[in-house]
VOGU-3710 file (C-alpha; in Angstrom, 3 decimals, decimal comma):
1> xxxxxxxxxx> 0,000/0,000/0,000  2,097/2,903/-1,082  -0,600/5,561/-0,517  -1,549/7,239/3,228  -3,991/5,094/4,905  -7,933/6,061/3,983  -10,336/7,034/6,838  -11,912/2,797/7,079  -15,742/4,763/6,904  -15,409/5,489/3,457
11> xxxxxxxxxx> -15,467/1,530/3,338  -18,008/1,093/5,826  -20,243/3,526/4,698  -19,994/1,662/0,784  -21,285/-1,472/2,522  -23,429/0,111/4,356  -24,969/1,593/0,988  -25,001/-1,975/-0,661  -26,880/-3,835/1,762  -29,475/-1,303/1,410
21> xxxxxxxxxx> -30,006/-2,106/-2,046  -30,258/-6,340/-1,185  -33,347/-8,069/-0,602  -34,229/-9,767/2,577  -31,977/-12,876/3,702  -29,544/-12,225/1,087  -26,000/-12,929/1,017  -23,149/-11,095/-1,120  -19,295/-12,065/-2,296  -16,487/-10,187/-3,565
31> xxxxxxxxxx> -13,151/-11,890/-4,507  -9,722/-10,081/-5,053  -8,120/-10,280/-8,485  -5,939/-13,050/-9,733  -2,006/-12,205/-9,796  -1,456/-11,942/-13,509  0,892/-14,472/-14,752  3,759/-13,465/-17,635  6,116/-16,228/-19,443  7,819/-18,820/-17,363
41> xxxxxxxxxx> 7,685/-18,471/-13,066  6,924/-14,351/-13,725  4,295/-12,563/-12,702  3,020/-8,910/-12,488  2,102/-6,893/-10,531  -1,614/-7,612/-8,457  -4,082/-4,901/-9,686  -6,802/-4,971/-6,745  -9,927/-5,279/-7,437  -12,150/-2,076/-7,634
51> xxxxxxxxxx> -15,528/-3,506/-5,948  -13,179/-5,492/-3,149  -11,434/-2,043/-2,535  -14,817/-0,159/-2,734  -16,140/-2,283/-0,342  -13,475/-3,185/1,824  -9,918/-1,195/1,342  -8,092/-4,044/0,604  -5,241/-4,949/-1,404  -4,048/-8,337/-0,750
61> xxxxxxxxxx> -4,272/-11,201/-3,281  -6,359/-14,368/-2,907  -9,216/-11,734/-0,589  -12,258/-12,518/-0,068  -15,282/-10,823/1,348  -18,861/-11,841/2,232  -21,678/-9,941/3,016  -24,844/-11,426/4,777  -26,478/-8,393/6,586  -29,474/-10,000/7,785
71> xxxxxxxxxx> -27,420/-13,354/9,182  -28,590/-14,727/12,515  -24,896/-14,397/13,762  -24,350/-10,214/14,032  -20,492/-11,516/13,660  -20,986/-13,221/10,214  -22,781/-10,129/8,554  -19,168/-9,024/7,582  -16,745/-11,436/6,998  -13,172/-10,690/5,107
81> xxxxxxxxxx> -11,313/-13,717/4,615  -7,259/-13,314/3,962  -4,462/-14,978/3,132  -2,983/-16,478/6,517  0,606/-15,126/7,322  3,434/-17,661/7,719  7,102/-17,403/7,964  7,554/-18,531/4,618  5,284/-15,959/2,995  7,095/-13,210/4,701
91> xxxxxxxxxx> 10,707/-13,923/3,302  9,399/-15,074/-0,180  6,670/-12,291/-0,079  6,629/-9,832/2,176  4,367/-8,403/4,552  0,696/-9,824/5,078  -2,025/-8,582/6,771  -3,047/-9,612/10,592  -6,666/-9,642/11,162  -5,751/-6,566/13,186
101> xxxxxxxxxx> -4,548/-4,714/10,079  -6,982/-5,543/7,728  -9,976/-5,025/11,056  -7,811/-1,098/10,975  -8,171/-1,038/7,163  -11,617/-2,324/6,485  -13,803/-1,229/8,935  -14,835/-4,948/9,225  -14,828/-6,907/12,615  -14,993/-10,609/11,701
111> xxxxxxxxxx> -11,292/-10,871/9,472  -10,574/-14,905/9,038  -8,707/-17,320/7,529  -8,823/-18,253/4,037  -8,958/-21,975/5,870  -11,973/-20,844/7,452  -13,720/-20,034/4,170  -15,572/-23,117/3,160  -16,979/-24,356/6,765  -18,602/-20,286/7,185
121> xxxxxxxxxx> -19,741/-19,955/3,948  -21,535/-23,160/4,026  -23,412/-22,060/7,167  -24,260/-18,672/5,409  -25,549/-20,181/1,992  -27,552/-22,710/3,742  -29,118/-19,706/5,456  -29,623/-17,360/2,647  -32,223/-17,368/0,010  -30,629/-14,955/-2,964
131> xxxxxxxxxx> -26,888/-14,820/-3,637  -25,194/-12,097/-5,300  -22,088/-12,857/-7,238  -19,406/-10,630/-8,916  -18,485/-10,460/-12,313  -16,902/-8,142/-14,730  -20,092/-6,231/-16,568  -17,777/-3,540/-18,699  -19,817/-3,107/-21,387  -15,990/-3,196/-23,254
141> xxxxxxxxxx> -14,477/-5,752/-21,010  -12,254/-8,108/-22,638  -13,367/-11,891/-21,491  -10,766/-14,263/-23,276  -9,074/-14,908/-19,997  -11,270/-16,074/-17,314  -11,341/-14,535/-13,927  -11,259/-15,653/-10,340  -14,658/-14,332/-9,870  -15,802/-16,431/-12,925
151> xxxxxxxxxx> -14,468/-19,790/-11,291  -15,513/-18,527/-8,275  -19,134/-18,442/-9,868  -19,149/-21,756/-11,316  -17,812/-23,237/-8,134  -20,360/-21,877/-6,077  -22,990/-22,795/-8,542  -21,848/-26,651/-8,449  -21,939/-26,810/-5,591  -25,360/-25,102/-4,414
161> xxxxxxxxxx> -27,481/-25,638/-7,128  -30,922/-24,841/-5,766  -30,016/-20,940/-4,983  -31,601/-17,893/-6,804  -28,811/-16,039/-8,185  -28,323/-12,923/-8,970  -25,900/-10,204/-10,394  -24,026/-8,168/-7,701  -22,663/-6,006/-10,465  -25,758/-4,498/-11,464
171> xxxxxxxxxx> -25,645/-2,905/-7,562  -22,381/-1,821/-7,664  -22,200/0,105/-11,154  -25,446/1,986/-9,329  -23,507/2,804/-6,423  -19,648/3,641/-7,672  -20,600/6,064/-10,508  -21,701/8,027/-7,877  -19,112/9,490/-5,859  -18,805/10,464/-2,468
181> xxxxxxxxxx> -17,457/13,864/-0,601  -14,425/11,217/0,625  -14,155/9,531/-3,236  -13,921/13,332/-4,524  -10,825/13,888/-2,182  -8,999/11,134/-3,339  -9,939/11,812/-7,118  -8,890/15,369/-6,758  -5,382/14,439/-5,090  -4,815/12,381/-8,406
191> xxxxxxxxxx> -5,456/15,243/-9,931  -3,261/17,517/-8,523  -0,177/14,891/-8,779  -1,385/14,425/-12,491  -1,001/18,396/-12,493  2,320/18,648/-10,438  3,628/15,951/-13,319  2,399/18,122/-16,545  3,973/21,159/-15,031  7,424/19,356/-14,827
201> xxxxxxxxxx> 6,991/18,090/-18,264  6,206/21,918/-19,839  9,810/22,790/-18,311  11,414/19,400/-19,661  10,460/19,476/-23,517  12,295/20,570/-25,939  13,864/19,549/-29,540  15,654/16,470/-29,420  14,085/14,786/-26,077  13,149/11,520/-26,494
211> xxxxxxxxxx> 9,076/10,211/-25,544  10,346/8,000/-23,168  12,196/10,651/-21,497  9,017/12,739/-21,199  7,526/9,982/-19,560  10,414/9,383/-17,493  9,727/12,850/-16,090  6,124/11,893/-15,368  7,411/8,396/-13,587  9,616/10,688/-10,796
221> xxxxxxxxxx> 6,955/12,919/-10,340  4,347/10,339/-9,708  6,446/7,903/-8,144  7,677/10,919/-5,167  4,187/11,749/-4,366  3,005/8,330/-3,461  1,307/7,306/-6,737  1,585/5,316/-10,014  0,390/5,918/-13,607  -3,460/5,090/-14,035
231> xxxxxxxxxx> -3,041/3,615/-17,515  -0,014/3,713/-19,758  0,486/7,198/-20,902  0,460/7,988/-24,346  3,212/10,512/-25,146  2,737/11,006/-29,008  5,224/13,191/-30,868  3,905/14,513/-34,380  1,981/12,293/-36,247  1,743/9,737/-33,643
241> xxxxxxxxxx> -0,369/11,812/-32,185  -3,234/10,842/-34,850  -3,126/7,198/-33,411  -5,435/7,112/-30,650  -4,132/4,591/-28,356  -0,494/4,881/-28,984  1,809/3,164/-27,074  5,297/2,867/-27,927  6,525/6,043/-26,848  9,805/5,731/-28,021
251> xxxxxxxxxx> 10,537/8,762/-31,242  12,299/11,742/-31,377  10,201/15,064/-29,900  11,005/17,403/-33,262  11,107/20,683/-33,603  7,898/22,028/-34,907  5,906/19,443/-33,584  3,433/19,215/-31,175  3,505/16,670/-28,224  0,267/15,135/-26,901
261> xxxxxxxxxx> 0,236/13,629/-23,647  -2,410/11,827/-22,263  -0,911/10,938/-18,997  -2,986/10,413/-15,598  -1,634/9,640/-12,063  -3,624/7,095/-10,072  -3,336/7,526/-6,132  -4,961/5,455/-3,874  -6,740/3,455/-6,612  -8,817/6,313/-7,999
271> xxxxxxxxxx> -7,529/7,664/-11,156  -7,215/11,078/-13,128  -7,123/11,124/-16,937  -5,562/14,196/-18,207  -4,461/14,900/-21,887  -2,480/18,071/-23,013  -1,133/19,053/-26,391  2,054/21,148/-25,928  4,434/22,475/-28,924  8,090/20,751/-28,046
281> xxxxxxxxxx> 9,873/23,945/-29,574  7,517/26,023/-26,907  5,505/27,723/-29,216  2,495/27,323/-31,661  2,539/28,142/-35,021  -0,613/29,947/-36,090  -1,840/26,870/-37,712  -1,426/24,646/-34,503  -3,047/27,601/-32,410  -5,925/27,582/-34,128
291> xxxxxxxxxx> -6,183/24,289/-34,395  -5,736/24,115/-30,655  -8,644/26,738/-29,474  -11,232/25,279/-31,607  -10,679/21,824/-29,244  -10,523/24,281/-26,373  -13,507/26,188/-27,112  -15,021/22,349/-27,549  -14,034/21,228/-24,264  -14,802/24,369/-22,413
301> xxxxxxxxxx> -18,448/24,494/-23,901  -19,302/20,851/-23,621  -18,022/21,050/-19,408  -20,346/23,669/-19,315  -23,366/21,263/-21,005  -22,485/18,384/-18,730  -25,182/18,621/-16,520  -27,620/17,095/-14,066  -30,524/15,044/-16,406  -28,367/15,193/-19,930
311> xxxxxxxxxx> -27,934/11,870/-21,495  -24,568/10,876/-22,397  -25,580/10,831/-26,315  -26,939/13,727/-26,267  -24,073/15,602/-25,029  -21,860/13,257/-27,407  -24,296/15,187/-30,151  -23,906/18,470/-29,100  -20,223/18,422/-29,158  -20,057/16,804/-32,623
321> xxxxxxxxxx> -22,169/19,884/-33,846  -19,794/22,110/-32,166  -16,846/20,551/-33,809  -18,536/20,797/-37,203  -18,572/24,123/-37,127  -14,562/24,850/-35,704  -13,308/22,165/-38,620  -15,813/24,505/-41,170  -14,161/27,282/-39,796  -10,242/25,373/-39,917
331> xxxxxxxxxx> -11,164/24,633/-43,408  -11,326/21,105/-42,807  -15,017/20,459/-43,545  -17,026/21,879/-46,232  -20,724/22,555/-45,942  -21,544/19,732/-48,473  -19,731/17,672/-46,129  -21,765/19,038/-43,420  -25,039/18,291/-45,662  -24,354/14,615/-46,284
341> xxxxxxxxxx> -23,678/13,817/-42,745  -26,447/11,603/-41,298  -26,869/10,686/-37,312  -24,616/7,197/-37,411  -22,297/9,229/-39,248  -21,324/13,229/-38,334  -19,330/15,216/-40,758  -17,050/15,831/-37,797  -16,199/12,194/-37,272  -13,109/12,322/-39,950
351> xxxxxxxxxx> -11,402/14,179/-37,721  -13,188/13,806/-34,301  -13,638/9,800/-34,020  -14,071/9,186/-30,799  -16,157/9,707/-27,671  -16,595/12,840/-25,647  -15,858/11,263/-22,548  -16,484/8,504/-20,042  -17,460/7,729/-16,026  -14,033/8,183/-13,908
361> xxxxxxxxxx> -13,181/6,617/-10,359  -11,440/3,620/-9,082  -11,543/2,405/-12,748  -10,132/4,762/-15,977  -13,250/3,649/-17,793  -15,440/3,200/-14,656  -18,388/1,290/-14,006  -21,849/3,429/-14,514  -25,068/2,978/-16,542  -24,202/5,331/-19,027
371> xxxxxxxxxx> -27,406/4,970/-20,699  -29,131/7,199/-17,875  -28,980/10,711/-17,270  -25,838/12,479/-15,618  -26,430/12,857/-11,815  -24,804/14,496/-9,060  -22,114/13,009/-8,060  -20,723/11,525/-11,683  -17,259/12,182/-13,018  -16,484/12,441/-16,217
381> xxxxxxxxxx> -13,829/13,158/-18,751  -14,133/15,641/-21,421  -11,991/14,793/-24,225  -12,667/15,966/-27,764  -9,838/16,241/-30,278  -8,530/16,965/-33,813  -6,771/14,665/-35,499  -5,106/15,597/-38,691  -2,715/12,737/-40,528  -1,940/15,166/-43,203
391> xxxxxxxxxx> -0,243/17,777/-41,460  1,075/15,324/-39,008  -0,325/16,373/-35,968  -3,411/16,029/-33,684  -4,773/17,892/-30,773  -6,692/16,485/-27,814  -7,350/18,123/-24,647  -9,089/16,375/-21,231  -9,824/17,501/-18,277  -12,213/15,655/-15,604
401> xxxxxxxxxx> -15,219/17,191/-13,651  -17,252/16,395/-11,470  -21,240/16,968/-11,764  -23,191/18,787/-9,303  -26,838/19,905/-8,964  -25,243/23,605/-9,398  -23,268/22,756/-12,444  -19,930/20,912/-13,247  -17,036/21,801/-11,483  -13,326/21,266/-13,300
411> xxxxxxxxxx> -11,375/19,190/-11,163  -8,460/20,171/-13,096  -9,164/23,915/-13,292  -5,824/24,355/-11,893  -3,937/22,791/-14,728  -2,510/25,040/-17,491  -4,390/24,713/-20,675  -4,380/28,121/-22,240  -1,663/28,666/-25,219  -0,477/31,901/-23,664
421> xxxxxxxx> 0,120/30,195/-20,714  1,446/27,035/-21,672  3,889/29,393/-24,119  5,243/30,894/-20,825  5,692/27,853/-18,872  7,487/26,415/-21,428  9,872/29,762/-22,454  10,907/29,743/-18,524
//
């Protein structure tokens, strides 16, 4: 756990709101992630779970926690199961939790034995009438490689046949996408690490850095203040800037080019998702500047439209109508090409592809019915962007807000975004 410890009631009260959403004589489970394996003994790094960390604050492979609030024992209505420590563990390993820790952590009282698992949750099935198992419901989720919640399913299935299932997901995507005064704090530190790392890049670039060094710079600065990137960052010189999802990071920064970055710091398991588009020789030509404050103007006027009762494809439409008329204006789009364009398929869409933006939290792409209206409480991304193969260079800008009954409010207000002022930064 590199971050500072989190105040265990953020936990408690997330359980607290999930057995208020379960039926009478229900019972709940949550399992950790598996470690991901590489090629021969490797493995990577364990990436916890969101809904075990939502729920519980913990970490710790193999995890396990089982909810039964109206069990006839008051002790088994929480129940985190760990990962016994042993001598061996700790020299091959490392630390483990004690019941104490993960009791400190959690908020929970009953902390057992993984041993103890089977003989408990026996007694609590035979009790309960509806079960509510995990599983991955991203509407974009890859599923090739199964998870330990999926043979965790099947297992429990075999075994207790006669159960009414049901899906736990559909309660938790209710309850994360809606964030709480304690969830905001931690999404707003990310924020302002993700912030203290762009401002160390806008003094770094120049002609002849490499990408990798730019993220390099972006690796100390997140790595000091506690934190770790929340996706691999995408630091796109030139035209690799006009590949959406670039990864290999590893070209020349010329002069003359522009430099996206789309670089977020995660801290504490809740995530930021910033992208900047910065000119490596530290100024725009006029070409690039204009190019730049149409996506500006974009982004500033669709934060503004993000608000309480809009439907995600509706604010996805107004954008798209906005950005017909900057690329009109750029010279990009014609108004035949405006004319033609149908509802599948805006005129804008050569040139703005992809989404507006996306749910935020413990997940990049977080969990959320997307197909119902914004609500207080949501985070989002605003991301719209220009893309432009033929003269080699693409502009994107993102910033993350969060939506309130009295309007959105920029969680990365404090982040240079203007030209003038990221011309300054940069000529220091």
């Amino acid at each position: 756990m590199r971050h500072a410890p989190i105040d265990p009631q953020l936990f408690t009260e997330n359980r607290r709101r999930l057995a208020a959403l379960l039926p009478g004589n229900a019972l709940a489970v949550v399992n950790a992630n598996d470690v991901p394996p590489t090629n021969a003994d490797g493995s990577l790094l364990l990436v916890p779970n969101s809904d075990l960390f939502y729920l519980a604050g913990i970490e710790q492979e193999e995890s396990l926690l089982v909810l039964a609030p109206d069990a006839f024992d008051p002790k088994l209505r929480e129940v985190l199961f760990l990962r016994e420590p042993s001598e061996h563990l700790k020299i091959w390993e490392g630390h483990k939790h004690s019941k104490e820790e993960a009791q400190k952590i959690s908020g929970i009282k009953t902390v057992k034995w993984l041993a103890e698992f089977p003989l408990v949750f026996r007694q609590l099935m035979c009790d309960a009438e509806q079960v509510f198992l995990n599983s991955n419901e991203h509407k974009r989720a890859a599923s090739e490689v199964e998870s330990r919640e999926e043979r965790f399913v099947r297992d429990c299935q075999r075994k207790f046949p006669l159960h009414t299932y049901h899906r736990l997901a559909r309660l938790l995507h209710q309850l994360r996408v809606v964030k709480s005064a304690r969830e905001i704090s931690l999404l707003q530190q990310a924020c302002d690490i993700t912030e203290k790392g762009f401002r160390r890049v806008l003094k770094f670039t120049k002609p002849g850095v490499n990408e990798c060094e730019v993220e390099a710079e972006f690796v100390h600065e997140f790595t000091r203040r506690r934190a770790k990137f929340a996706y691999n960052p995408i630091i796109a010189s030139g035209a690799n800037a006009c590949v959406l999802h670039y990864n290999h990071n590893d070209q020349p920064c010329k002069k003359g080019d522009l430099l996206l970055l789309d670089v977020g710091a995660c801290y504490a398991n809740y995530n930021a998702d910033l992208t900047r588009t910065i000119p490596v020789s530290g100024k725009f030509t006029k070409r690039q500047k204009a190019v730049y404050n149409a996506v500006l103007r974009v982004m500033r006027a669709s934060i503004a439209g993000a608000t309480v009762g809009k439907l995600s494809r509706d604010w996805l439409k107004e954008s798209q109508m906005m950005m017909n008329d900057e690329l009109l204006a750029l010279g990009l789009l014609t108004k035949a090409d405006i004319r033609k364009q149908t509802d599948d398929t805006p005129a804008c869409r050569k040139y703005f592809m992809h989404g507006l933006g996306h749910p935020l939290g413990l997940d990049v792409h977080d969990v959320g019915f997307t197909t119902q209206p914004f609500a207080p409480g949501w985070v989002l991304t605003v991301e719209p962007g220009i893309y432009i193969p033929k003269e080699s260079f693409g502009v994107r800008l993102e910033n993350d807000i969060l939506v309130t009954e009295n309007g959105p409010v920029d969680l990365m207000a404090k982040i240079p975004v203007e030209v003038e002022e990221i011309e300054e930064l940069m000529g220091r």
